[in-house]
N, C-alpha and C positions, 0 to 999 in steps of 0.2 A: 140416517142410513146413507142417504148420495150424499153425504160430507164422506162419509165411512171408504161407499168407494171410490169417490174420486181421490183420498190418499192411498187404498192399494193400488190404482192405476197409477199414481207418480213412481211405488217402489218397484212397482214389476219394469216400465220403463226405464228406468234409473240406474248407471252404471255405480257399482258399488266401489269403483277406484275412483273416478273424478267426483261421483254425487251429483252429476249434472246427469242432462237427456241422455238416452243414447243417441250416439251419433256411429254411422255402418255400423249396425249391433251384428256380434259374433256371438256365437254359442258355443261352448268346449263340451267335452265329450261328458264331462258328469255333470251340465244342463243349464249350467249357471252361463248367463251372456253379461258383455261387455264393449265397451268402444271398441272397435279393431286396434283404433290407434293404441290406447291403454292397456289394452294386455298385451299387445308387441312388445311397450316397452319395456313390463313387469315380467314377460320371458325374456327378452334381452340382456337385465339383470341377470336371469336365473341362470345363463348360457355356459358359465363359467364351469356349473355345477351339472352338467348334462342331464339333469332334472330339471323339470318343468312341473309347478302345480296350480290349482286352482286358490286364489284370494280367499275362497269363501268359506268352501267344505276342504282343502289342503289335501285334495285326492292330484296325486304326484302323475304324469303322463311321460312315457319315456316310449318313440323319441316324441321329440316337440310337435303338438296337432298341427296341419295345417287349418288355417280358418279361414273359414267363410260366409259370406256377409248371408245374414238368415232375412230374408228377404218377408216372411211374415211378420217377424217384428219391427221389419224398419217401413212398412205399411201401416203398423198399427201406429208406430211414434206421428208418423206423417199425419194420422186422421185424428189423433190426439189434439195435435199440436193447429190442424185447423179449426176446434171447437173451442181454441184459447187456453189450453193448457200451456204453461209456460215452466220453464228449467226447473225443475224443484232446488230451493236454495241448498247451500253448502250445509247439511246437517251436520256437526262435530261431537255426535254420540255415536255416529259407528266409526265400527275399526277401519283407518286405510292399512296401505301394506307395511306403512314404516310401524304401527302402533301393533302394542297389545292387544289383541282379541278376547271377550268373553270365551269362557271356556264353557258355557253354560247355554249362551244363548243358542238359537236352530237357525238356520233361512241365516238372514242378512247379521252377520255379528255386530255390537254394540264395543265400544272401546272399555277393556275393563280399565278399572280406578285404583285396585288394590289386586293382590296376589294373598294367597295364604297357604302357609308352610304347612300347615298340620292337612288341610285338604287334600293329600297327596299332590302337594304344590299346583293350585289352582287357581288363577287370576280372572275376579269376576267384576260384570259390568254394577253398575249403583243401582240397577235392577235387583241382580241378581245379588249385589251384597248387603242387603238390608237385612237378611234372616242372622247373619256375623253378631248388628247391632242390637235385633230384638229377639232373639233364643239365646236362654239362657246357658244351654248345651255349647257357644258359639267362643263364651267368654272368655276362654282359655287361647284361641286359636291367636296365633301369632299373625297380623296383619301389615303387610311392606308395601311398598310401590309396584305398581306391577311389569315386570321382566319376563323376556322372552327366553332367558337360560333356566325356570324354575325348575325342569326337567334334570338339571346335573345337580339338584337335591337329592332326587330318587336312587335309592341302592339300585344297580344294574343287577342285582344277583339275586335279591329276595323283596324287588319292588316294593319298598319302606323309605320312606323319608329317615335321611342319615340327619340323625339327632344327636350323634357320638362324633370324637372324634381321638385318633391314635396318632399319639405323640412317638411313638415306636415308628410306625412308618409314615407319620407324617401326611396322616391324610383324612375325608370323614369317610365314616363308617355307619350303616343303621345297627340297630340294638343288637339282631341278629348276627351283624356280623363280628361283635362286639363276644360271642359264645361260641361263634364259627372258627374260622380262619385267623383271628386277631383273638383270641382267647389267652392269655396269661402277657399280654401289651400292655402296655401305661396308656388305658385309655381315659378319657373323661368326654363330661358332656360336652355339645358345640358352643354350648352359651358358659361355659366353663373356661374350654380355652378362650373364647371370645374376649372375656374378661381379662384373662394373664397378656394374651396379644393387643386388646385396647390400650392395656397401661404400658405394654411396650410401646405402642404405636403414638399413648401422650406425650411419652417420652422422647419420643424421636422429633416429634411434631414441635418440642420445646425445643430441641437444639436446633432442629431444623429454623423455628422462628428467632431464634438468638443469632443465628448465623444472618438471619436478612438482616434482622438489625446492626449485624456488624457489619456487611456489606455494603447497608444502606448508608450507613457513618461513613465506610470508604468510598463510596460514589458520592456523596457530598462533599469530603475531602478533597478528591480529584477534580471535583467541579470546582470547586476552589481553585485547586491547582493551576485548571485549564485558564479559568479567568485571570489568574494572576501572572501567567506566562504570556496571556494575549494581551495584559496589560501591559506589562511589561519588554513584548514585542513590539507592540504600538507606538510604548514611546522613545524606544530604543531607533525606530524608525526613522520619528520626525524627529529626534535630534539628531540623528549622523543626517539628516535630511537637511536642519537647520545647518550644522557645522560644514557640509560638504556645501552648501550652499553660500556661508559666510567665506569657503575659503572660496570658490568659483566667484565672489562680488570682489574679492582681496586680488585674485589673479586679473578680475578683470579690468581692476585700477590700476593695476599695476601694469599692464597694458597699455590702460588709454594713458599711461605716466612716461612710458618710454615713448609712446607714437606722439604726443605731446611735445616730450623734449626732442623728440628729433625734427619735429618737424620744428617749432621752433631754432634750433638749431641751426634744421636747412633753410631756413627763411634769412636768417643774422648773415649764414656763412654767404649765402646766392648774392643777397643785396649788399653787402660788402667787394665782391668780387663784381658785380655789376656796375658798382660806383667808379671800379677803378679801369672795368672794361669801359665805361661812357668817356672817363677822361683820357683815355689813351685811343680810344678814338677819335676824341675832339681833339686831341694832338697829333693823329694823325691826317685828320681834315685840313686842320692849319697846315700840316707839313706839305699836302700835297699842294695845297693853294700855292706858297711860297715858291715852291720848285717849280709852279708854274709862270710864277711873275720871273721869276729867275731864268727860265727858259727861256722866256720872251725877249730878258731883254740879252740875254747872249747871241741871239740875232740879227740883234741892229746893228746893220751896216755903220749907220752913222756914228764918229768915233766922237765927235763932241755930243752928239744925242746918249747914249751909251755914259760917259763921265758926268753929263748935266742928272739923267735918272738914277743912277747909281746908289747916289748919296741919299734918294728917296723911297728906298726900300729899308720897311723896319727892321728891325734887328727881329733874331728868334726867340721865344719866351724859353726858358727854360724846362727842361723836359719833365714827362712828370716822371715819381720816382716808382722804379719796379724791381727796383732790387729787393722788394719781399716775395715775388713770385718767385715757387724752387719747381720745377720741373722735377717731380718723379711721377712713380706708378700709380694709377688713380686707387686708392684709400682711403675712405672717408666712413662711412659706418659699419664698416664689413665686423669693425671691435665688438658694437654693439649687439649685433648678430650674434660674435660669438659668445658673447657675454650672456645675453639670454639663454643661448642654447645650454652654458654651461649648471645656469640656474636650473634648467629643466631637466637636462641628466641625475642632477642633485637632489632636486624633488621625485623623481622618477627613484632612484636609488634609494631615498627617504620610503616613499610610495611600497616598494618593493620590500624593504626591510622591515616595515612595519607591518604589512599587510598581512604576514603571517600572524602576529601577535593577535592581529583584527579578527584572524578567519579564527583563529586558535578561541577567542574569546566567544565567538559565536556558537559552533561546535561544541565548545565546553557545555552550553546551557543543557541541562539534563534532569529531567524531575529523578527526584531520589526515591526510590521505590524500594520496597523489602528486596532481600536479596534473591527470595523464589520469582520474584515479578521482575527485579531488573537483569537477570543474567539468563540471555535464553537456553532452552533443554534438548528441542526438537530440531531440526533440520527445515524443517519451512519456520520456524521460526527463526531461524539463524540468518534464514535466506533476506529476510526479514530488512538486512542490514547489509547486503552484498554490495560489494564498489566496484566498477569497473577499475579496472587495474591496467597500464602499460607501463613499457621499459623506458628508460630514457636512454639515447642511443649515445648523447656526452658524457653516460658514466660507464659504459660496456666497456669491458677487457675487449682488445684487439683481435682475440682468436675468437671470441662471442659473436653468431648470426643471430640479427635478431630480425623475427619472420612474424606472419599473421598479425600483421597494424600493430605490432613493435609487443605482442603480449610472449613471444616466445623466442626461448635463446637456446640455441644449440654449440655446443663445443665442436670447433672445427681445426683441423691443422692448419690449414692458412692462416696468413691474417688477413684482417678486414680493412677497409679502405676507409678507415673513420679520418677524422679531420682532428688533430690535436687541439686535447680542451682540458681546464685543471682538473675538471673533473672526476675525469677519465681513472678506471681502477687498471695497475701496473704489474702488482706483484699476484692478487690471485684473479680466475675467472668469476669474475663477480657483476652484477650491472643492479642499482635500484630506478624503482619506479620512479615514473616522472611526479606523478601524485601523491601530494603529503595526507596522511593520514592522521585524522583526529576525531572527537568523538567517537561513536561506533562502528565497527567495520568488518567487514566477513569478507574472504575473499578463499578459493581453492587453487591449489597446484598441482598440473596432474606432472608427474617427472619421469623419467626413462633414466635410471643408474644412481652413482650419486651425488643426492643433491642436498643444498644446504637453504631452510628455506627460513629469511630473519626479516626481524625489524631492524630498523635502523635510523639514528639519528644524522642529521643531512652534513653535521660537521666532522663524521668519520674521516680519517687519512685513507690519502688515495694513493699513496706512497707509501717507503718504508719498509718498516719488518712486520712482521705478522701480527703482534699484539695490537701495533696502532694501526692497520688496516682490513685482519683480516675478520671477515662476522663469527661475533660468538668467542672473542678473543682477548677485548678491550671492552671498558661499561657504555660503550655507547652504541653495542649492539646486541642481540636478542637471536638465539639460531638456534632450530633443530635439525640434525644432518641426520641424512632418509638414506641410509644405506640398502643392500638389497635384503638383509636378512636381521636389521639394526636399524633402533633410533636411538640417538645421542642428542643432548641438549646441552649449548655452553653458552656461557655466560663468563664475560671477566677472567678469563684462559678458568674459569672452573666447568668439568665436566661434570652432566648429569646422568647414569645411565636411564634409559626409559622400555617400558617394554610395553608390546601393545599389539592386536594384530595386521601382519604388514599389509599396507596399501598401495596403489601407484598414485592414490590422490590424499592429498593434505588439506585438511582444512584451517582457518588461521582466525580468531576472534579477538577482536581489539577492544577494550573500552578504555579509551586513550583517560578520561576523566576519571574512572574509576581503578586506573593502574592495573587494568584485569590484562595478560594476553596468554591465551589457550591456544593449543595445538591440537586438532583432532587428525584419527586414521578416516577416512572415508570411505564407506562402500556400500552396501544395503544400508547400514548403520553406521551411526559417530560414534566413535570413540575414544574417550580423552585421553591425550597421549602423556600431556603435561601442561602445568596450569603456572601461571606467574604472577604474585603480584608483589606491586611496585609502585613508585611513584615517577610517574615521567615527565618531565620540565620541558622537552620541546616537540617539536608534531614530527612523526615518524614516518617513515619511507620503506616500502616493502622492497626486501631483497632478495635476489638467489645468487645462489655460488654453484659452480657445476666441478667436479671434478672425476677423475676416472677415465675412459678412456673417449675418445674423441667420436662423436656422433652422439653421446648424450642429451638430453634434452630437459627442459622445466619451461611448463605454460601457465601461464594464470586463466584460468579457465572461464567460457561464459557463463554466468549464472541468472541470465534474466532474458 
């Protein structure tokens, strides 16, 4: 019996939220207490819902109690807990807030284990569901996990568990209302449609699991892919890593080969020219000696001293010979200098002519993808692929301003102060981008009048008559011209009419590898204006043409 009560003293004590002591025990108005901290927090929760209830007995308090620490029970926890009562452990048979409650038990609820449909949906603790197991009355009852929605079982209208269900409007019904309001419906049982909807639902569940496994094949595929491209990036690497390295040891022999011979060279040439400088100064040491004996003796008074020495002065040696020194301008390796330098313009020209083919080959690399995966649909996906874009100011027509870090050209009556280049376009207002385009490429143009907005290949005529220069006129260029009320597309002087609806901004999609290039309208939405495909042999250069009257405009817009 003191075993008996010293476990009612642990649950009277005992917060039925944590299951520990109380700690500042609070009491609500229908008498059940708790931590202050813990029902704060389980009205906190509830605040949303401007109802507030009790854990235990679900008696609802509107507005929210104020609480206050019940100073009898946190006296009696106190004198408890000095005669060695300690925290009653964490019991996981009663209900907390997040579980199913017995709908059976009184006082402190027990976590129910099951729910049962035919009990006017009733979810009871393993107490209380044993009679399920051992009454025979029980054997029928539909037994499930226990859920806190068992209630949207029950008819709202004649409190029955809806055991029907109506294919007419698509919803359950109990029997009643099955002779009520749903009376001459396609009704049938719940475990009837259950059956028709399970085998649709296996049905789905198969294709749904066909589709992972075909997924799954293409995410193994791509992994593939990704490894084979990182492979093949890798060694695509260290061989231009190798090569650019074999030809930097080639340039740098060839280096130390000229500083070599020249220095050599300057060694032959110096000590040649030194040999011939010693001797003609030892000819002129002797000369001055002589000229000095010779001085001396043109002195002497004495006319017999003078004829007796005379004859005792040596003769001159013969001179040495310098009639190979030629006085000009000094010249000596400046050849050499320009001999390399010319080599180097050479390789820089080389450097430069190939370098597209290099970038070209690079760019090309593209995994090949179905064509709903490789061709983007959406506008962040297009963005996907945005290029910065400027003008190059050696190819603007002379009446072309080109403003904002060279991305925008406006038609002006003047002309402009550009600097003659061959580049330069003559006969229309036209200017492309400094930037070659290849592989993927997205770019927009927003325009003011009309404009003409193309691709183009870099060896168009910048002269001439209109076929061989102007876009959209000859095959080596690509235009759609944005009038205010009109899109036209040309190609090879063939016009395309296009209809679509009008924009100030152009969208332009490139897949230089895949010969794709699209034209869209822009504005809330894309819209495809006109689509091209083709195959294009060298890397293409964005262009506009402006025409119409003067103050016109075409930008290539920021997109990032």
């Amino acid at each position: 019996m003191a075993q008996k009560g010293v476990q009612l003293d642990r649950e009277i004590i005992s917060c039925s939220i944590c299951l520990d002591l109380l700690k500042d025990p609070v009491t609500t108005p229908c008498g059940h207490s708790y931590c202050m901290n813990c029902i704060k927090s389980f009205w906190d929760v509830e605040d949303v819902k401007k109802l507030h209830s009790c854990p235990q007995c679900r008696q609802t308090f509107t507005p929210r109690p104020v609480l206050l620490k019940n100073t009898m029970l946190a006296d009696l926890v106190e004198e408890l807990k000095k005669t060695g009562l300690q925290a009653a452990p964490a019991d996981h048979c009663y209900a907390g807030p997040e579980d199913v409650s017995c709908d059976v038990c009184t006082g402190r609820k027990r976590k129910a284990i099951k729910s049962c449909l035919q009990c006017v949906s009733i979810s009871f603790c393993e107490k209380h569901l044993q009679p399920h197991y051992e009454s025979p009355a029980f054997e029928k009852h539909k037994l499930v996990d226990p859920s806190k929605k068992l209630q949207e079982n029950i008819c709202s209208r004649h409190d029955e568990v809806m055991k029907m269900f109506c294919r007419t409007d698509q919803q359950c019904i109990c029997y009643l209302c099955s002779v009520d309001e749903h009376k001459g419906h396609d009704t049938v049982t719940a475990a009837a449609e259950r059956t028709e909807r399970q085998r649709e639902l296996e049905v789905s569940r198969l294709n749904i699991q066909q589709r992972i496994q075909d997924r799954e094949k293409d995410v193994k595929l791509l992994q593939q892919e990704v490894e084979a491209v990182n492979r093949s990036a890798d060694e695509a690497v260290k061989d231009s890593e190798k090569i650019f390295t074999e030809l930097i040891r080639l340039m740098e022999k060839r280096s130390s080969d000229v500083k070599q011979q020249v220095r050599s060279q300057q060694k032959s040439e110096v000590s040649r020219v030194k040999e011939l400088q010693e001797k003609l100064e030892q000819e002129i040491s002797e000369l001055k000696r002589k000229d000095a004996e010779l001085k001396l003796l043109s002195h002497t008074e004495d006319h017999n001293q003078f004829l007796h020495n005379y004859p005792s002065l040596s003769p001159l040696r013969e001179p040495t010979d310098s009639s190979g020194i030629d006085i000009r301008p000094l010249s000596y390796f400046e050849d050499v200098t320009a001999a390399v330098s010319e080599v180097r313009d050479k390789l820089q020209d080389v450097l430069r002519e190939k370098w597209t083919n290099i970038s070209l080959a690079v760019t090309e690399v593209d995994v090949l993808l179905s064509p709903s995966q490789a061709e983007p649909k959406t506008r962040a996906e297009f963005l996907r692929y945005s290029s910065e874009i400027t003008l190059d100011p050696n190819t603007a027509h002379t009446l072309l301003l080109l403003s904002e870090g060279n991305r925008k050209a406006t038609l002006l009556s003047e002309q402009q102060s550009y600097s003659s280049h061959p580049d330069r376009f003559t006969l229309y207002f036209q200017v492309l981008s400094r930037e070659s385009l290849t592989g993927r490429c997205y770019w927009e143009v927003e325009r003011r009048g009309e404009v003409y907005v193309a691709v183009v290949y870099k060896n168009i005529s910048r002269t001439g008559s209109s076929k061989e220069c102007g876009f959209g006129y000859n095959d080596k260029s690509w235009a759609l011209r944005c009038d205010k009320n009109s899109f036209t597309f040309r190609y090879n002087k063939i016009k395309t009419p296009v209809s679509g609806p009008q924009s100030s901004r152009v969208g332009v999609y490139l897949d230089h590898r895949a010969g794709i290039l699209s034209f869209y309208s822009v504005s809330e939405t894309m819209t495809l204006l006109h689509r091209v495909q083709t195959t294009f042999t060298q890397p293409l250069y964005a262009g506009l043409r402006i025409n119409g009257v003067y103050g016109n405009t075409a930008e290539f817009c920021k997109l990032k």
